[in-house]
C-alpha positions in Angstrom: -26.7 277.7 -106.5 -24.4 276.6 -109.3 -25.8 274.2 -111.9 -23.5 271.2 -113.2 -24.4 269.1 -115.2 -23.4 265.5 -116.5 -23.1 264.9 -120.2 -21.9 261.2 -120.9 -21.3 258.5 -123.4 -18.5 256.5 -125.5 -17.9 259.8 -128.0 -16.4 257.5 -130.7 -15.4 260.4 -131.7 -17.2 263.1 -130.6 -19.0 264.8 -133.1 -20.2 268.1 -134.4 -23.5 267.1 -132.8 -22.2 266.1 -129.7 -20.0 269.5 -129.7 -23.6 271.2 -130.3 -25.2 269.6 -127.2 -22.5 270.0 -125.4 -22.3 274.1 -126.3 -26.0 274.3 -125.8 -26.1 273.0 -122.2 -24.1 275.6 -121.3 -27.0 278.2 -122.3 -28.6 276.7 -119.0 -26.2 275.0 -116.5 -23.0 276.7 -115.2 -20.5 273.9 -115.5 -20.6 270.8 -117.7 -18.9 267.5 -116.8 -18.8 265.4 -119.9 -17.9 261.8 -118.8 -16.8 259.5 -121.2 -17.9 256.2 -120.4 -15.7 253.1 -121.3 -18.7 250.3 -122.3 -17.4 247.1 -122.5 -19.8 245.6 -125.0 -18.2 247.8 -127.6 -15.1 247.8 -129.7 -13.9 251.9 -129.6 -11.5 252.8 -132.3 -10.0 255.5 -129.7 -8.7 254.7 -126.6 -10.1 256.2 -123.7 -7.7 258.4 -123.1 -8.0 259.4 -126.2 -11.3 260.3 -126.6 -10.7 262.7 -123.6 -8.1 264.3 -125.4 -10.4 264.9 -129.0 -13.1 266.2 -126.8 -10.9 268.7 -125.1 -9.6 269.9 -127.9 -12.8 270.1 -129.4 -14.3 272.3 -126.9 -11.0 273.7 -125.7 -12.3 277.5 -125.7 -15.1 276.9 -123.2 -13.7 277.4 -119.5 -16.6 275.6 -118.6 -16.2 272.1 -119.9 -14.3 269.3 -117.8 -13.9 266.4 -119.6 -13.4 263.2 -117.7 -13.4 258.9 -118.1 -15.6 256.9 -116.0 -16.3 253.1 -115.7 -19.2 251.5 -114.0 -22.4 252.8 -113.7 -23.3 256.4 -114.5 -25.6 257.2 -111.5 -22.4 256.3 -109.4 -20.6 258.6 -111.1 -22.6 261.4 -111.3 -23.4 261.2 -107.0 -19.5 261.1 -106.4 -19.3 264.0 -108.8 -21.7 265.9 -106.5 -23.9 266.2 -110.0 -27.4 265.8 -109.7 -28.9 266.5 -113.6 -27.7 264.1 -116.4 -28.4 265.4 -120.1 -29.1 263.0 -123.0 -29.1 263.9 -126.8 -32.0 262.3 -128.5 -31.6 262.4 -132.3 -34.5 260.5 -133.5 -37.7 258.8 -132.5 -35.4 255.4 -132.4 -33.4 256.6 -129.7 -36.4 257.5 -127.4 -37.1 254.1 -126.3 -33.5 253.1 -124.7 -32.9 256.5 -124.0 -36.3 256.4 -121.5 -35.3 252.9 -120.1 -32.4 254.0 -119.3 -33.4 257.3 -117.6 -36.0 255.5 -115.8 -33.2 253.0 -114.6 -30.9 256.1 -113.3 -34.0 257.1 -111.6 -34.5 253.8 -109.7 -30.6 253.8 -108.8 -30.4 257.6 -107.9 -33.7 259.2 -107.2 -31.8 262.1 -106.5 -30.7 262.6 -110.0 -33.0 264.0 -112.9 -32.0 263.3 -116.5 -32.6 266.0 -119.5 -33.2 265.3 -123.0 -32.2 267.5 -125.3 -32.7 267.5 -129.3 -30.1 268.6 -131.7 -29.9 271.1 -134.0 -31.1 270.3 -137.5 -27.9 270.8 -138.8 -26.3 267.7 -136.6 -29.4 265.6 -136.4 -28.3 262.8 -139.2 -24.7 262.6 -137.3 -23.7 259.9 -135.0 -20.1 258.7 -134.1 -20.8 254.9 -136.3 -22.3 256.5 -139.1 -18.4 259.2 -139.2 -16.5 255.7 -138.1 -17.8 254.4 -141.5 -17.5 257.3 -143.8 -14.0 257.8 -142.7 -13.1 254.1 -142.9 -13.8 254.4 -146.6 -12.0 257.8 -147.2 -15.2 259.5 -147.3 -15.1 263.7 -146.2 -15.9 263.9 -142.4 -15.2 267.5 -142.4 -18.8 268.9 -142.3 -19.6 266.2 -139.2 -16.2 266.6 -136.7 -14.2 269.0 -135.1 -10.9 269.2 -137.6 -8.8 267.9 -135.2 -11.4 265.1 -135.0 -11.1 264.6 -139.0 -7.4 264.3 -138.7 -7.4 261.7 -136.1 -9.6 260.3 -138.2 -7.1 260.0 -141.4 -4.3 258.6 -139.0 -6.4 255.9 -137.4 -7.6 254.4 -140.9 -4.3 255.2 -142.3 -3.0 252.7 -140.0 -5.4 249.6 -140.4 
């Protein structure tokens, strides 16, 4: 039976760490649906559309990677999908907590769904979409953290404000 998995969250932009999880679920599901979520207690510097578009560039040579938007609630999402395993990155002991609570939320709404955690490499562990936000807002090198296509959206974004 084919695996698919859900991968999902704001990807503000996606990130070399992101791009790493994302590659690395593949090594055990057959199909990955990352779903970018649009959270409405957040501010995004890229649209939503956007975002899709960065992430498929990003992991444009991988067949198996459909990129999609979502709103609402994720379990939702994931049982209309017909996807029934949602994978989580957890880059530090701080994210454990809300990453559990969450997870044991999911579970509550959709029993039928298991979530994954996954730990990045240590290569990507120190990245997260606020931390290139502010590095790039300040003309700092974000070439080491995104995808290139990433860094130049980047430049044009903060060249604008």
């Amino acid at each position: 039976m084919p695996t698919v998995a859900l991968y999902a969250g704001s990807f503000d932009p996606i990130t070399n760490g992101h791009a790493d999880l994302i590659r690395r679920s593949l090594g055990f599901v057959n199909r990955l649906v990352v779903a970018v979520a649009t959270n409405s207690g957040k501010n995004p510097l890229f649209s939503p559309e956007e975002r899709v578009a960065l992430i498929q560039k990003t992991v444009a040579d991988e067949p198996r990677v459909e990129v999609r938007q979502f709103e609402g609630l994720l379990v939702d999402f994931a049982r209309a999908s017909g996807i029934k395993m949602i994978i989580r990155g957890l880059r530090a002991v701080s994210d454990f907590e809300y990453e559990y609570q969450m997870a044991l939320m999911n579970r509550h709404l959709g029993a039928e769904i298991e979530t994954v955690f996954m730990i990045p490499s240590l290569d990507t562990t120190h990245v997260s979409s606020s931390l290139v936000r502010e590095v790039a807002r300040f003309g700092g090198d974000v070439s080491t953290l995104v995808h290139p296509v990433v860094a130049e959206a980047l430049k044009l974004k903060y060249k604008g404000s």
